[in-house]
C-alpha positions as CSV (number, residue, x, y, z in Angstrom):
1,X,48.9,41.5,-23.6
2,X,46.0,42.3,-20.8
3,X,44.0,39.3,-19.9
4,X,40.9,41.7,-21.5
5,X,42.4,41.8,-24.7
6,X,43.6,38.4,-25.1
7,X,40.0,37.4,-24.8
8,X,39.1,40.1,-27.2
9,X,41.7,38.5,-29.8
10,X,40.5,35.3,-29.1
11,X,37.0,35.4,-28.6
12,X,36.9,33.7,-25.6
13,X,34.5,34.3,-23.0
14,X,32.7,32.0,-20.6
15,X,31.1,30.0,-22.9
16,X,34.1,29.6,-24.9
17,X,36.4,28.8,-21.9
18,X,33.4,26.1,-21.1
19,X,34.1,24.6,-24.6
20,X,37.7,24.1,-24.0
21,X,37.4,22.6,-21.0
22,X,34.5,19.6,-21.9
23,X,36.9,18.1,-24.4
24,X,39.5,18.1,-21.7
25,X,37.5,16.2,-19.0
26,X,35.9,13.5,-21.7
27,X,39.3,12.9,-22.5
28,X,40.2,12.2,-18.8
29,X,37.4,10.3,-18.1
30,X,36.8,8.3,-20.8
31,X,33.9,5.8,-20.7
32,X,34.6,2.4,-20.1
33,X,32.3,-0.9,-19.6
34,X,33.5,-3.5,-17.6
35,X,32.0,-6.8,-16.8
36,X,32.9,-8.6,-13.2
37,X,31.8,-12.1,-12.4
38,X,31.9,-13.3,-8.8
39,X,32.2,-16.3,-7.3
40,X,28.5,-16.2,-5.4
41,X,25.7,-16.3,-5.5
42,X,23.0,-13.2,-5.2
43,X,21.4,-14.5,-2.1
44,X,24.6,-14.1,0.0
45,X,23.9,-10.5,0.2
46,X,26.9,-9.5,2.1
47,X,29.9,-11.6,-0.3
48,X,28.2,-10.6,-3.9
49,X,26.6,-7.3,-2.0
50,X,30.4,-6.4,-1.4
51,X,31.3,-6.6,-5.5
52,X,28.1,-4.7,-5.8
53,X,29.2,-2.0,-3.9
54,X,32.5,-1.9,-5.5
55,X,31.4,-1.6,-8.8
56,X,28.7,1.1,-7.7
57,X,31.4,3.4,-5.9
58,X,33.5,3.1,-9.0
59,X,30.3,4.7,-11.0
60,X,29.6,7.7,-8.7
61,X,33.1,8.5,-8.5
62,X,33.4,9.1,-11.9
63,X,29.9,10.1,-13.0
64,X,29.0,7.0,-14.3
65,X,31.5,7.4,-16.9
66,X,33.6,3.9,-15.5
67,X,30.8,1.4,-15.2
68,X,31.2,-2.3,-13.8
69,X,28.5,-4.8,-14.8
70,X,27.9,-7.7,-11.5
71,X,27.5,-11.5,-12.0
72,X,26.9,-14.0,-9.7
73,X,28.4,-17.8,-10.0
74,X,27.4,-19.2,-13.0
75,X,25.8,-16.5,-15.1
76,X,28.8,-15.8,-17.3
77,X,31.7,-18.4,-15.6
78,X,31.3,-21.2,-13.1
79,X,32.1,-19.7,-9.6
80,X,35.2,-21.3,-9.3
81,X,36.4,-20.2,-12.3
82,X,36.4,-15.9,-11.9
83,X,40.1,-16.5,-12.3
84,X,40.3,-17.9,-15.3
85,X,38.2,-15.5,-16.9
86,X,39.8,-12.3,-16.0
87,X,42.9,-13.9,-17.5
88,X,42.5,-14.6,-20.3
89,X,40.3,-11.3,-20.7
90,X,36.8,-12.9,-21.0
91,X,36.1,-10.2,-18.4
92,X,37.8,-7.5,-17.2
93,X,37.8,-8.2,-13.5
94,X,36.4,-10.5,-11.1
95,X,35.7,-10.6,-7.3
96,X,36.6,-14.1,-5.6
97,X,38.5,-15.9,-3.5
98,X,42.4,-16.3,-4.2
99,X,42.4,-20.1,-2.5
100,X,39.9,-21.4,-5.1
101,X,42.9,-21.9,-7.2
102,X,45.3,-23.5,-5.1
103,X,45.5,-26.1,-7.5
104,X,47.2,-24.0,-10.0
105,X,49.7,-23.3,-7.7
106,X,49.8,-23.3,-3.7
107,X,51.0,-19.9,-3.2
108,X,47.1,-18.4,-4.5
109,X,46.3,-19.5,-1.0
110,X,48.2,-16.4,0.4
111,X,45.9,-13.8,-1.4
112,X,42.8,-15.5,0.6
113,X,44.3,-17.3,3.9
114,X,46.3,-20.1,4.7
115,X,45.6,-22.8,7.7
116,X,46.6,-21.5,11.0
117,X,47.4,-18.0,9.6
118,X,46.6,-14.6,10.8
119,X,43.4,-13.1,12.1
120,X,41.4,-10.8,9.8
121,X,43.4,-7.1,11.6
122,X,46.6,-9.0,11.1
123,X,46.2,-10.3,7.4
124,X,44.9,-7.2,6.2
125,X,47.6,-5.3,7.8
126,X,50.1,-7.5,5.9
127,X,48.4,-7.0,2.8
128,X,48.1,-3.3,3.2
129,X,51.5,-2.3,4.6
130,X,53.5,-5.5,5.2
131,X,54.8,-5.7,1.6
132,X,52.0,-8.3,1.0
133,X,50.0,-6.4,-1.9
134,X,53.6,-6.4,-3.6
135,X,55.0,-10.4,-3.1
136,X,51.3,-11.4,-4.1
137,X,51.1,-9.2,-7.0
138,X,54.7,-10.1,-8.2
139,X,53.0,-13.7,-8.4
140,X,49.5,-13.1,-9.6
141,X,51.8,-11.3,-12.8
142,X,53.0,-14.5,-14.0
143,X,48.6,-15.2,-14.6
144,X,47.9,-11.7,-16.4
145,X,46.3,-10.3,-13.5
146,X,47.0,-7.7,-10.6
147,X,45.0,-7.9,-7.0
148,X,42.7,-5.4,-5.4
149,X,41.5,-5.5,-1.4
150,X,37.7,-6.1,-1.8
151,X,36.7,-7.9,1.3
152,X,37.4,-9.7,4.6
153,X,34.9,-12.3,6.6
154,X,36.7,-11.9,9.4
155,X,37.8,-15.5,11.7
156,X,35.1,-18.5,10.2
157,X,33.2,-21.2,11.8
158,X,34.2,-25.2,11.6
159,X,31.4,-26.2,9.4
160,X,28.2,-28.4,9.8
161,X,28.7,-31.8,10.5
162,X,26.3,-35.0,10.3
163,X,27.9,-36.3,13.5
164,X,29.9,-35.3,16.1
165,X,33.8,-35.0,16.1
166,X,35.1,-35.8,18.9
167,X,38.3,-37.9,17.8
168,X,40.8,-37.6,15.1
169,X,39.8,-40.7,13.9
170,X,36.9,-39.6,13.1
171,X,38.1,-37.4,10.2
172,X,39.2,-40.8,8.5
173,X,37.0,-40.9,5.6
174,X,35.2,-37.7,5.8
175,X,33.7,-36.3,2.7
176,X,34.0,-32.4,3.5
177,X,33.5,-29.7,1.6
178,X,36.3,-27.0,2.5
179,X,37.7,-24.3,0.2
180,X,41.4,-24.4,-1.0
181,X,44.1,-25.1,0.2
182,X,42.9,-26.4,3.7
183,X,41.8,-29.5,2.4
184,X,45.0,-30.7,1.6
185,X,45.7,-30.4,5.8
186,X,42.3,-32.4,6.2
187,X,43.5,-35.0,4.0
188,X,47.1,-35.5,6.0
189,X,44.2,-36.4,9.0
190,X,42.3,-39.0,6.4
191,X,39.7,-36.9,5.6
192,X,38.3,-36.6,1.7
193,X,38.3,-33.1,1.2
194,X,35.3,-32.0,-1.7
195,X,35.8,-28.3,-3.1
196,X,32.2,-27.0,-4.1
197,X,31.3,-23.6,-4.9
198,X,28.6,-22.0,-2.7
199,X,25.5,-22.5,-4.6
200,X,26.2,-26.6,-5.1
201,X,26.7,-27.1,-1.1
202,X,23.4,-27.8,0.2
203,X,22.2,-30.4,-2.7
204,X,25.5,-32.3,-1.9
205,X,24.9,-31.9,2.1
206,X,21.0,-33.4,1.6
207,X,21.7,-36.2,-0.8
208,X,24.9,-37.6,1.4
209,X,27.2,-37.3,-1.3
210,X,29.0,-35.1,1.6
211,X,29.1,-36.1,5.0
212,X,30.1,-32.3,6.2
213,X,30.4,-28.6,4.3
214,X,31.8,-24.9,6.0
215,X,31.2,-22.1,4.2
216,X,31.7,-18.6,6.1
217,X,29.7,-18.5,9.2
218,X,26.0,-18.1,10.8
219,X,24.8,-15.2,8.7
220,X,25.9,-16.7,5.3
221,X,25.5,-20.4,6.7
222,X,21.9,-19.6,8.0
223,X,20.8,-18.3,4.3
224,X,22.4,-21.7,2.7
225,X,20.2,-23.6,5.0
226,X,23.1,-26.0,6.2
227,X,21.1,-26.3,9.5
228,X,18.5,-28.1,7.9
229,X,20.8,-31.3,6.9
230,X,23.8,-31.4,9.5
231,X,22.9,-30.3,13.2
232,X,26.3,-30.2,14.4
233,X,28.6,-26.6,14.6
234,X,32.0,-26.2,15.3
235,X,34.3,-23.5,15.3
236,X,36.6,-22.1,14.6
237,X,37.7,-22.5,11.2
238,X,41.1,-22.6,11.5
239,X,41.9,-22.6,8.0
240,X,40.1,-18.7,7.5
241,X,41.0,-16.7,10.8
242,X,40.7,-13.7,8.4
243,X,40.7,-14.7,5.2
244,X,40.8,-11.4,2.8
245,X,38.6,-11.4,-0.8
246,X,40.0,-9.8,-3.7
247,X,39.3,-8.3,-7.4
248,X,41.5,-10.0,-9.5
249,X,41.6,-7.0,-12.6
250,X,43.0,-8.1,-16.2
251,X,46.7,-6.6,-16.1
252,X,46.3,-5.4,-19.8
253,X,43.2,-3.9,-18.6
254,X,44.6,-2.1,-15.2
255,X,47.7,-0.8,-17.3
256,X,45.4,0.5,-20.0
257,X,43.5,2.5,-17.2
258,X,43.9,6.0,-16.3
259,X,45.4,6.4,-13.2
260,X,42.5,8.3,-12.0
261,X,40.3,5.4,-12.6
262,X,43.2,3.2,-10.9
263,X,43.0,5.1,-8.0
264,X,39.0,5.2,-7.7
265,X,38.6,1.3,-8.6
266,X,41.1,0.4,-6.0
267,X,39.7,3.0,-3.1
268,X,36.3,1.2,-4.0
269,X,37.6,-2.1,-3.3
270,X,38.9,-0.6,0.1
271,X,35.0,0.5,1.0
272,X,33.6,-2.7,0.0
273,X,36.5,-4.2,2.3
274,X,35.5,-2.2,5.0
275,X,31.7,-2.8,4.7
276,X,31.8,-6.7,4.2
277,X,33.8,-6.0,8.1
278,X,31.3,-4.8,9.4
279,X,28.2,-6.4,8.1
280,X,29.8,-9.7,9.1
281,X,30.5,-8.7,12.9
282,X,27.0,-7.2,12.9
283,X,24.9,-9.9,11.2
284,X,26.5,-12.8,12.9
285,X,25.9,-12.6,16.5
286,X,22.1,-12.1,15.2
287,X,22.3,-15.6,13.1
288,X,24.1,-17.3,15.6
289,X,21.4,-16.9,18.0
290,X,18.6,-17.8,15.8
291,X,20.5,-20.9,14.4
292,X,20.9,-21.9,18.5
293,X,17.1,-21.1,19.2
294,X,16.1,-23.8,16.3
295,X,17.8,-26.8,17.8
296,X,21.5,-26.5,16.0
297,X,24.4,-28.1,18.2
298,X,27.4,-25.6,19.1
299,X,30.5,-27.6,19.4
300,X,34.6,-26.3,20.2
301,X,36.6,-28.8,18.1
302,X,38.5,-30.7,20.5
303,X,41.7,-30.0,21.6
304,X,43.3,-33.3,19.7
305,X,41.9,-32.3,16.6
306,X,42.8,-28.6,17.2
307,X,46.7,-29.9,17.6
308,X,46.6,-32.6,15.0
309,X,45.7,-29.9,12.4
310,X,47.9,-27.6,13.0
311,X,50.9,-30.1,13.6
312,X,49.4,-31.4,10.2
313,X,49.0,-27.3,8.7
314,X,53.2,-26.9,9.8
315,X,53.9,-30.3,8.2
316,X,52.4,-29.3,4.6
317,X,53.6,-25.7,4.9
318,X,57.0,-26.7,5.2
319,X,56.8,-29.7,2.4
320,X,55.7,-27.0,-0.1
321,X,58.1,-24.5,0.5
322,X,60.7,-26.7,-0.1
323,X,60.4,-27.2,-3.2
324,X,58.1,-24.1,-4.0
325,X,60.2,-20.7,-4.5
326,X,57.1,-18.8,-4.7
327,X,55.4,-20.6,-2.0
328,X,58.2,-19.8,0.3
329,X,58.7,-16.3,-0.5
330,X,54.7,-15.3,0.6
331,X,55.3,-17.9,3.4
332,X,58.0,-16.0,5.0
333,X,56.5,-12.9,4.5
334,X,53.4,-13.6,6.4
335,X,54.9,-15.0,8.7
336,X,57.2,-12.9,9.6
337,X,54.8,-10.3,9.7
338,X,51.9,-11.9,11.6
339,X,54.6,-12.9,14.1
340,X,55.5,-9.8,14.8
341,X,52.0,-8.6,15.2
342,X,51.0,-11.3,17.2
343,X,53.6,-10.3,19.8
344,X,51.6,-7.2,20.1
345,X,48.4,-8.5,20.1
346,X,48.7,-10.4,23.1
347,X,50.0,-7.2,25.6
348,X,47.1,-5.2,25.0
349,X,44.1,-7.2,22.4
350,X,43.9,-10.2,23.8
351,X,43.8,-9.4,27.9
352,X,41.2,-6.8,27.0
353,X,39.4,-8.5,24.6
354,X,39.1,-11.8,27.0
355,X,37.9,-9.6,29.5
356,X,35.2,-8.0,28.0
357,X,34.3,-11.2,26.3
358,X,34.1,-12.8,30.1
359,X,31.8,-10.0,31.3
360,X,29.6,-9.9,28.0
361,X,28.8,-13.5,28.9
362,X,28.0,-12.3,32.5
């Protein structure tokens, strides 16, 4: 039969080739309401701006037919408890920080970054195409939940301390709030290690029930108004050198997707990884200098403390993985990897980059 007649017989023309097709695209782009809490709050434009993103490129990919509701810290869950909420399918899907729950298990340390790990290029590299999406997601299935890429802050500052460090010893009895799982190297030194989430810092910096707090570094720091309570700011945070940010999704949820949206949710989380890059290396510098110009105290930890840690960071890493088969499977992964990496950083990244770092300064 012609194509002329068939249409004839059928009675299909245009408009009835156009009503054929609408039921085929509503049914492969269904719509579908999500809700993601965070674990920020809104004035840290550039951590809760990076789920806001996420959840805005899901909606213009798909015509606002896959929309994602934002929370910040607090308005549906605690911050520190985004986790929790995605699995056990409060919510669908949460941006946070996989270290927060360290205390469930060591290993969530991985999906965020552990003391003396990689750099931001190397960790993300691992997580992309070192095999570390899969070990991580392998463990994250055991809590109902699958990991998306959704952010990076690149390497962090020391923190804001009431008084100097100059000494190991004067770690000894430290309240200091620090995220995850770097606390537990802080307390091998003596100090008391306080996990907060980012809205509670200050109060607990200006009353004295801390003596010290870090968050991410001068932009985000600046805007929590650390500065005002603890003049003193070191770097580097050796616990973050690149500590990545993820959307933790519901697995029942992500199977029960289309792969369309699968693809689009996850490409989203890519863009607002890529943003949250760049904001960061262009907002800092900025801070940094404005934080300097009001009277805070830029310190280098010292050498002593530098080597303590990490002899303290090696210690802990190897007690774990002992008798943590999980632990030890992400540990030698990373490691491996970043390694590996490292080897190549330092022919060509690091002699150019401490060049041009000695002639910016010039």
């Amino acid at each position: 039969m012609k194509r002329r007649d068939f249409i004839k017989v059928t009675g299909l023309g245009a408009a009835g080739a156009a009503t054929l097709a609408a039921p085929a695209i509503a049914q492969s782009m269904p719509e579908i309401k999500w809700r993601m809490p965070t674990s920020w709050p809104k004035s840290l434009d550039t951590l809760y701006g990076g789920a806001e993103m996420m959840a805005k490129a899901v909606a213009e990919a798909t015509d606002n037919k896959f929309q994602i509701q934002t929370f910040a810290g607090g308005e549906i869950v605690p911050g520190l408890q985004v986790l929790d909420a995605v699995q056990n399918g409060t919510c669908e899907i949460g941006h946070t920080a996989s270290y927060y729950y360290f205390g469930k298990d060591p290993t969530f340390t991985f999906g965020s970054s552990v003391p003396f790990g990689p750099n931001m290029r190397v960790n993300q590299a691992w997580y992309m195409l070192g095999g570390g999406k899969e070990v991580l997601n392998e463990f994250y299935k055991s809590y109902n939940v699958t990991s998306l890429l959704a952010g990076n802050t690149g390497c962090q500052m020391g923190g804001w301390f009431r008084k100097e460090i100059k000494t190991v010893n004067d770690l000894k009895g430290l309240k200091f709030r620090i995220g995850g799982f770097a606390g537990k190297v802080l307390a091998k030194l003596g100090a008391v290690p306080q996990q907060i989430a980012g809205g509670d810092i200050y109060p607990a910096l200006e009353k004295g029930t801390i003596d010290g707090a870090e968050w991410v570094g001068p932009y985000d720091d600046e805007k929590l108004g650390f500065y005002k309570v603890a003049p003193h700011y070191y770097y580097p945070g050796w616990w973050e050198g690149g500590p990545i940010l993820l959307a933790f999704v519901n697995l029942d949820k992500w199977n029960a997707l289309p792969k369309y949206y699968q693809s689009v949710l996850e490409q989203a989380g890519h863009m607002s990884n890529n943003w949250m890059m760049a904001k960061y290396d262009q907002a800092n510098p900025q801070a940094l200098r404005r934080l300097l110009a009001g009277g805070t105290k830029l310190h280098a930890f010292p050498p002593e403390v530098m080597e303590a840690s990490f002899k303290a960071a090696k210690e802990l890493h190897s007690e774990i993985a002992s008798t943590n088969p999980n632990f030890k499977k992400v540990y030698e992964s990373l490691t491996t990897f970043s390694n590996n990496d490292y080897a190549w950083f330092q022919v060509a990244e690091l002699a150019y980059d401490s060049f041009m770092a000695r002639h910016a300064q010039s």
